[in-house]
C-alpha positions, 0 to 999 in steps of 0.5 A: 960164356964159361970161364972168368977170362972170357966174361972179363973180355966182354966187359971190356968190349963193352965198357962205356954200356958196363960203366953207365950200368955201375953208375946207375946201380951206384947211385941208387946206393948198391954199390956193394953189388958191384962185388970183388973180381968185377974189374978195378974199373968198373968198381971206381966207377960203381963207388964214386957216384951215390944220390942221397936224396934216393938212399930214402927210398925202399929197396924194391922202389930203387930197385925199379928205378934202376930197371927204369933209367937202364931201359927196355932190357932191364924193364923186361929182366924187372918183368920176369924177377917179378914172377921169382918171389923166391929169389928177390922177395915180395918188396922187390917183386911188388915194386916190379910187377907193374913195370912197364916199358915206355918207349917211343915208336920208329918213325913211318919209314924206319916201320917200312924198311924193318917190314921191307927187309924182314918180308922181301916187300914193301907193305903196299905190295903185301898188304891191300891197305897199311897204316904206317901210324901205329894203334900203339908202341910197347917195350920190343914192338909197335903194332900197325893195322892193316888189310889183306887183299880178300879184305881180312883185318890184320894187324903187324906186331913190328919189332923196334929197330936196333932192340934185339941188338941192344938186348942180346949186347946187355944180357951178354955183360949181365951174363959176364958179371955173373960169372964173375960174381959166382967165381969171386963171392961165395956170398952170391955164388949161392944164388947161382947168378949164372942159372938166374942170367940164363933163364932171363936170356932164354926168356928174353930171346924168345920174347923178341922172336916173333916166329916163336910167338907165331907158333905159340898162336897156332898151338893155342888155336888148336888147343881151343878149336872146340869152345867157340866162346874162345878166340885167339888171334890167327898168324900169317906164317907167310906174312911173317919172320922173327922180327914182324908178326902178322895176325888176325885183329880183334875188334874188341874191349878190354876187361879193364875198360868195359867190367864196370859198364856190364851188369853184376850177372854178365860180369861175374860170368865173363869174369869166371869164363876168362879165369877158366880158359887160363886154368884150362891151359894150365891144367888141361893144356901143360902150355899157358898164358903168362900175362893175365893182366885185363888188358890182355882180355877182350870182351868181343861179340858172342859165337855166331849162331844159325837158327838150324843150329841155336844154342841156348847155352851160349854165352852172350860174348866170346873171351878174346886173348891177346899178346902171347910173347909171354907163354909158360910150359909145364911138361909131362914131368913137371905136371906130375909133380905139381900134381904130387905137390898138390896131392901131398899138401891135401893129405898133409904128408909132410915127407912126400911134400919136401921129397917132392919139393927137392925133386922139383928144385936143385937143393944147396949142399947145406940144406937144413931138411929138418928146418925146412920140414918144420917150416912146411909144416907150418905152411900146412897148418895155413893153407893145406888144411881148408883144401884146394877148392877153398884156398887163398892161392896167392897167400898160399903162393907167397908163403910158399915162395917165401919158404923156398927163398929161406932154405935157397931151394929155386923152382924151375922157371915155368913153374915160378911162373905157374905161380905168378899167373895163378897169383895175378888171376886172383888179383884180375878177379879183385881188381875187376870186383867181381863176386867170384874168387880164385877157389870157385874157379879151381873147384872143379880142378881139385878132384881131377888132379887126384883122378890124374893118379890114377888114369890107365895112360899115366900109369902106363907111362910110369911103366915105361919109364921105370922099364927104361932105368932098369934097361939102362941099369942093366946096360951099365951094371956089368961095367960097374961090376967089373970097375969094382973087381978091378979095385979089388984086384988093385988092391984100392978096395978092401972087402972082409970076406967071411966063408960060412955056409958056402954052397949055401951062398954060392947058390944063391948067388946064382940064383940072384944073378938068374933073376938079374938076368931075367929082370934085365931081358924082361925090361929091354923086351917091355921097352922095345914093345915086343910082341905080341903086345895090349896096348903098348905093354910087351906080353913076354915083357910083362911076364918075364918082369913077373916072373922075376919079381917072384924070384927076387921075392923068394931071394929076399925070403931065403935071405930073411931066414938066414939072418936078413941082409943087413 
């Protein structure tokens, strides 16, 4: 949706879902978001109805009322702003984050035609035995136990009838209110409501595709297919589509209902393992759990050992995770700057820290750079100085996020989510009581973050990258030349032009576009791999780009003896 004309349709063709939205926003008292260019229509309806009994509550406790009365898909959308401290502050996020939708299960024949439908056949034909009494019912789906024929118990995560129809339909009037606020109030344009819309429409839609969340259990079960302590449930592709998700049962308790029934020792361990498992995904893995609540974590029976192969090691239980509709992603470049965020807070190098904090963001125009340093400043006096093993991660999240809300500066969304996982493990480990916090699990990550700068596969991949710029530069370089001698000719570009020393200059103008030349040839022989190769380093390549380096060293000396180049 690009353009006001079209977000204007929309909400035309869906009126009544648009009024009953304005309505409830209205009469919790935020009339006033309802903004001008929003269609006269709406803004009557958003203006005539307010409850003064509800103008006594907080904002972030009518904020959640909102979600609440508007239904599934504002519950969700409440679920994801709870991890963006920086966009909607820590009273809203704290009212959100316990958020959960209510919602009653399909009726037994409605669960067989949606299984029916989605699987080409009935579940008595797929399954050897099939409960059509759900084990419970949650925002987007119920889940029904089951049995495969060779006697496996499974369990069917079945989506609701008619949910991925109503969300799409409200994320679609969100999307075009958005346009209309960002084109009509410069006031909200600033919290750019059309990026915002469109992370939770990608995060929604992903949510309730079930053949995502498939995939998601496979990459997880492979990423721990060596530590047997840890058990993910397995997917039945075959037995599966966007809208039915077949896995294997976990015969387990969760964290919540057994911490109080184990002992100090047991507890604390099971604790401590289920937080390293989430920090291994994050650190080791760059893919993430996203919702570490204890419900979502199972005690279950211990890995299964034979008396040729026992292990005193082991642990007496295995950690069992469930529920991977909510799963975060820090790729190779994002990781990196996580780790250069980290590294430039330990060193307290305050210029490295804001660098790489807009390289991570999308900063305003009206970016105030010295206030943002001073207020980091102060944030590393808080938290920077006791070092990562020993740092309050929550308090130091908030502070940050509170930080980036002040100067308009928004993270991408995995890493906002990074954040809240890393914040609700901390709060898992208080709520659980164990004798273990947040420091004594990241202790043993804070020096591999610094080793990671200096491992020979990162460098060789910086390498590369750099090679590639230089060959798109060089690409691009005589087009740009020629555009600029163009504007010369037409007169649109005035160069001062001043002749002393001649041949001098002219000389080294040749000599500058040999090393140029060079440069550009070593660069596309490096990409391309070129052999004879180590590894996958360009021999040729790699002396070409020395050679020229020399070159360009010798320019800049020449250049220095005349007078330098400024």
């Amino acid at each position: 949706m690009s353009d006001t004309t079209t977000a204007m349709r929309t909400l035309q063709k869906n009126k009544a879902r648009v009024s009953e939205i304005a309505d409830v926003f209205a009469r919790y008292g935020f009339a006033s978001w309802v903004a001008a260019g929003v269609p006269e229509a709406i803004r009557g309806v958003a203006t005539r109805l307010t409850d003064p009994e509800l103008l006594d509550m907080s904002e972030g406790e009518r904020v959640r009322g909102i979600c609440v009365d508007l239904g599934t898909t504002f519950i969700k959308i409440a679920q994801i702003l709870s991890t963006r401290r920086d966009m909607v502050g820590d009273e809203i996020a704290d009212a959100l984050a316990t958020l959960q939708a209510s919602v009653p299960a399909d009726p037994p024949a409605t669960v067989v035609e949606t299984i029916t439908a989605e699987l080409g056949q009935a579940p008595t034909e797929l399954f050897d035995d099939f409960h059509d009494v759900p084990l419970g019912s949650a925002s987007i789906a119920q889940v029904h136990a089951a049995q495969l024929a060779d006697g496996t118990d499974v369990v069917l995560k079945v989506q609701h009838a008619g949910i991925a129809e109503r969300i799409t339909a409200d994320l679609d009037i969100l999307e075009a209110l958005a346009v209309l606020l960002e084109a009509n109030d410069p006031a909200m344009a600033i919290y750019r409501p059309v990026a915002v819309v469109g992370q939770m429409r990608r995060s929604l839609l992903a949510e309730i595709n079930f053949g995502l969340e498939a995939a998601h259990l496979a990459q997880f079960g492979a990423n721990f297919t060596a530590e047997e302590d840890v058990v993910i449930p397995r997917p039945y592709p075959e037995l599966s589509s966007e809208r039915v998700l077949t896995m294997s049962r976990l015969d387990g308790s969760s964290l919540s209902d057994v911490i109080d029934s184990l002992g100090r020792n047991q507890a604390n361990e099971f604790v401590q393992r289920g937080a390293q498992v989430y920090i291994e995904m994050i650190f080791r893995d760059g893919l993430f759990h996203a919702d570490p609540h204890p419900g979502n974590i199972l005690l279950l029976p211990a890995p299964s050992t034979t008396p040729e192969t026992p292990d005193a090691e082991a642990p007496g239980f295995s950690v069992g995770l469930l529920d991977f509709g909510k799963v975060g992603r820090i790729d190779a470049d994002q990781q990196e700057l996580i780790d250069e965020l980290v590294l430039s807070s330990l060193q307290r190098d305050l210029d490295g820290l804001v660098d790489v904090l807009l390289r991570m963001c999308d900063p305003p125009p009206t970016l105030d750079r010295k206030a943002l340093k001073s207020d980091l400043a102060g944030w590393m006096d808080m938290y920077a100085t006791i070092g990562a093993a020993q740092m309050d991660v929550s308090a130091a999240g908030t502070g940050a996020e509170d930080i980036m809300r002040k100067h308009h500066l928004y993270a991408p969304p995995d890493f906002a989510l990074l954040l809240r996982t890393m914040t609700q493990l901390q709060g898992m480990l208080v709520e659980t009581g164990a004798d273990i916090q947040m420091k004594d699990v990241l202790a043993p990550y804070a020096s591999m973050i610094a080793a990671k700068r200096f491992d020979p596969q990162r460098l060789m991949r910086k390498a590369q990258h750099t090679a590639r710029d230089w060959g798109r530069l060089a690409d691009s370089f005589p087009v740009e030349v020629t555009s600029i001698l163009q504007g010369i000719r037409a007169g649109q570009i005035e160069v001062p032009l001043r002749l002393e020393h001649l041949d001098r200059n002219v000389n080294r103008l040749v000599y500058a576009v040999i090393t140029a030349a060079l440069f550009q040839g070593s660069a596309r022989l490096w990409q391309a791999q070129t052999p004879p190769t180590v590894g996958k380093v360009s021999i040729p390549g790699a002396v070409g780009t020395v050679v020229a380096g020399s070159f360009g060293l010798r320019l800049l000396a020449a250049a220095k003896r005349a007078g330098g180049i400024g």
